[in-house]
N, C-alpha and C positions, 0 to 999 in steps of 0.2 A: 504494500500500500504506500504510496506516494504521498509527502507533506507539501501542501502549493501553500506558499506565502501571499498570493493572489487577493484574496477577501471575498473570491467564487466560492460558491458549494463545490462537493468533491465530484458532483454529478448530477445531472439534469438539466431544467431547461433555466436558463434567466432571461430580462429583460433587459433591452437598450440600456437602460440608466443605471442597471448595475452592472456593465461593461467599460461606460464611459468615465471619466473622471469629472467632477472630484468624488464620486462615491465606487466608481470601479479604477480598475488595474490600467486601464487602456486610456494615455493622455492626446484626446483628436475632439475634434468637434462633432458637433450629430451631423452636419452634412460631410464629412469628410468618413462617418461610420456607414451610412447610407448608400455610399459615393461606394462601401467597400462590398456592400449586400448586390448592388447592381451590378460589379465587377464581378459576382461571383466569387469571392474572397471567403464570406461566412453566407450560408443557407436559413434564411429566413422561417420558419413552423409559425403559420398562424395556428392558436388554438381556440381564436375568436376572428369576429370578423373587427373586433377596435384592438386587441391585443396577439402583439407579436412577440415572438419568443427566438433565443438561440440557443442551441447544446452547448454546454461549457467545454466540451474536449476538444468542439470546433473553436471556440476563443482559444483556450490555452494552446493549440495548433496554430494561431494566426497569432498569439503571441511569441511562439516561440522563437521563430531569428531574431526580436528583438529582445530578449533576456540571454540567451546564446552567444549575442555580441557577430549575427550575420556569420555564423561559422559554418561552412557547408562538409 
């Protein structure tokens, strides 16, 4: 079992604002998070038709080159 310093749960799904900063791990603006869901970068789950959600393993996945320091 893995310790994530993050402030995500270990698993499931979250929302936009606990992604983004100042209350999540990821420092971007909401249109530059947006900007990442249309690139295809993270895979959007609606689980309503007003709330949208993401898998934490896909954020911790699209954080990773940046805590890695871009190490291929």
């Amino acid at each position: 079992m893995e310790n994530y310093d993050d402030g995500l749960p270990e698993s499931g799904l979250v929302r936009e604002r606990e992604i983004r900063r100042p209350h999540g791990p990821l420092p971007i603006s909401r249109s530059q998070f947006w900007q990442m869901v249309k690139d295809g970068r993270l895979t959007p789950v609606k689980i309503s038709p007003r709330v949208t959600c993401f898998w934490v393993q896909d954020v911790r996945a699209l954080m990773r080159p940046r805590n890695e320091g871009g190490a291929s």
